[in-house]
C-alpha positions in Angstrom: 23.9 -15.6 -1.3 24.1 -19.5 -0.6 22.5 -21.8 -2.0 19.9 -22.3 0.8 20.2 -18.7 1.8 17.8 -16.1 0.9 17.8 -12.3 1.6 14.4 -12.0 3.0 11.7 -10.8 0.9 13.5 -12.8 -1.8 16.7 -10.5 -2.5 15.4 -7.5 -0.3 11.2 -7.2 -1.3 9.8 -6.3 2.0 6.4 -7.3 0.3 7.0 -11.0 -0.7 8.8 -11.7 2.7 5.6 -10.2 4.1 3.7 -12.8 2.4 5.1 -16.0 4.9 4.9 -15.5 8.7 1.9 -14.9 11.2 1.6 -15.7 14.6 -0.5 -18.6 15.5 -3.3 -15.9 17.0 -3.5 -14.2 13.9 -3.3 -17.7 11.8 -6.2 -19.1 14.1 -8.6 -15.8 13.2 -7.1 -13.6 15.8 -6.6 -9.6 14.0 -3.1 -8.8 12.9 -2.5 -6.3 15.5 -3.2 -8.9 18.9 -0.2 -11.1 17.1 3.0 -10.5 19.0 6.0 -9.5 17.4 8.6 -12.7 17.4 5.7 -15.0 19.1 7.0 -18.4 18.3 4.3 -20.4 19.7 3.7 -22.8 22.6 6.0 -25.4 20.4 9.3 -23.5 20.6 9.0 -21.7 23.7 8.4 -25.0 25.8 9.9 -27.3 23.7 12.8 -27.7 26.1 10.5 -28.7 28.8 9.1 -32.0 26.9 12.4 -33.1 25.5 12.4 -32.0 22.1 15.3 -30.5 20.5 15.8 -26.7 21.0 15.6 -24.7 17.6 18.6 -23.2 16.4 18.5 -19.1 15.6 18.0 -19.6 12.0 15.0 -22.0 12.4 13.5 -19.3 14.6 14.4 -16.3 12.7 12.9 -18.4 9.6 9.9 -19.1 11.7 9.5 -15.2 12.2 9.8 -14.2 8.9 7.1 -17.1 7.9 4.8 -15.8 10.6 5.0 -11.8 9.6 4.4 -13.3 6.2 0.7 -15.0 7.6 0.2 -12.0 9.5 0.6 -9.1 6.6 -1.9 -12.1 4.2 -4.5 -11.5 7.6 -4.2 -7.9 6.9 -4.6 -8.1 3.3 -7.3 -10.3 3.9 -9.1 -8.2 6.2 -8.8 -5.2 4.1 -10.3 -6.5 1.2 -13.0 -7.7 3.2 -13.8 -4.4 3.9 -13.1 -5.2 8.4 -10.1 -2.6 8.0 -10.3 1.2 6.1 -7.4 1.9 3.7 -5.1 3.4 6.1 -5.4 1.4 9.4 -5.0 -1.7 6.7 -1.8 0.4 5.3 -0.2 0.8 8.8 -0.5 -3.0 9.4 0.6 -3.8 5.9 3.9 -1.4 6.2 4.8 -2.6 9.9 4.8 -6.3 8.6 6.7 -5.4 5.6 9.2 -3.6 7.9 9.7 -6.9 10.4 10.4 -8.9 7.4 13.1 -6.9 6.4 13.9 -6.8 9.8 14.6 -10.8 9.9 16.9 -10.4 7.1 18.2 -13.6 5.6 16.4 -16.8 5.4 16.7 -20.7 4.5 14.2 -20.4 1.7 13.9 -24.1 1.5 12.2 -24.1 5.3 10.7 -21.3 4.8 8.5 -22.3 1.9 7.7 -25.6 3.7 6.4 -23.2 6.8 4.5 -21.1 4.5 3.3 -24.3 2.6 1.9 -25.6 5.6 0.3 -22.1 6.7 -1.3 -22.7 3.0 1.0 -19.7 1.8 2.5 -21.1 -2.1 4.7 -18.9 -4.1 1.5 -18.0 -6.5 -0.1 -16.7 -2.9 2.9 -14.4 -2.3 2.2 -13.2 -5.5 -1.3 -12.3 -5.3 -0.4 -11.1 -1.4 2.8 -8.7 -3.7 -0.5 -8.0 -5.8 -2.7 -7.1 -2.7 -0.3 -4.7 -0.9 0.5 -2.8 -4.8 -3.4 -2.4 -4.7 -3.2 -1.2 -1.1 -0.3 1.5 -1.4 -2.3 2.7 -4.1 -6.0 3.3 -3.1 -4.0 5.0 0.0 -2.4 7.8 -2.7 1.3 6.2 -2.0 3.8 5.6 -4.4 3.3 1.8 -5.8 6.5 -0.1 -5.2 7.4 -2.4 -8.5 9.0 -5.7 -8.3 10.5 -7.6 -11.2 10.1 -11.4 -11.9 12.0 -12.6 -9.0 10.1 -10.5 -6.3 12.9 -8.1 -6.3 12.4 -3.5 -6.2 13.3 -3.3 -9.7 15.4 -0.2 -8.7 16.7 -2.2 -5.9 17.9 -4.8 -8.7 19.5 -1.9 -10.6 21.1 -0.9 -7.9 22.5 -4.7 -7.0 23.7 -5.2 -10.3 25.8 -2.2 -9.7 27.2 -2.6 -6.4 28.0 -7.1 -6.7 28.8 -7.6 -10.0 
């Protein structure tokens, strides 16, 4: 990867990708399942309109990827809050986890500034990694494991193996 280039989820994670993005419904107290997939807010989609300069495809895609991450940290939220059960949390959790991975690469720099100012830090992503272990879990599935950088740890193996 480049320098400023990130595979999402920090070198394919779904869950600490998860842990950035949510659309400004869910951000503003909405539930995670009235956000819209790829909403990019009243800023970018009118933007052009007032003059200011269009976003390019990797600002949006990193927006995206910032706000699944906000919107999986609402369903974590909610869920250990006791507002969703253990599976209807799980389905939420998993779909967000899927977009990210979905959005694929991202400008990590940008991205953590998004997230920073969504109030999302990289010791949040951890906890929200922590969160959606804990989740899998009470739900019977198999925990996925992550290594130091956010990475499957047989996902690293497997890296290892096939780049280097």
């Amino acid at each position: 990867f480049g320098s400023s280039q990130v595979a999402l989820c920090f070198a394919c994670c779904p869950l600490t990708r998860l842990l950035l993005l949510a659309p400004p419904s869910v951000a503003m107290g909405g539930s995670a399942s009235q956000a819209e997939d790829g909403d990019q807010g009243e800023e970018s989609r009118f933007g052009h309109i007032f003059g200011s300069k269009p976003k390019s495809a990797s600002e949006i895609r990193d927006e995206r990827y910032c706000n699944y991450l906000c919107s999986l940290n609402k369903v974590l939220q909610d869920w250990k809050r006791d507002v969703l059960k253990n599976q209807e949390a799980l389905m939420h959790a998993d779909y967000y986890m899927e977009k990210i991975q979905e959005v694929g690469r991202v400008d990590a720099e940008r991205a953590r500034d998004i997230l920073a100012k969504k109030g999302i830090d990289d010791e949040k992503r951890l906890e929200l990694q922590k969160c959606y272990q804990e989740l899998k879990k009470a739900c019977g599935q198999r925990v996925p494991q992550f290594d130091d950088q956010g990475m499957h740890k047989t996902d690293a193996h497997w890296m290892k193996q096939a780049c280097c």
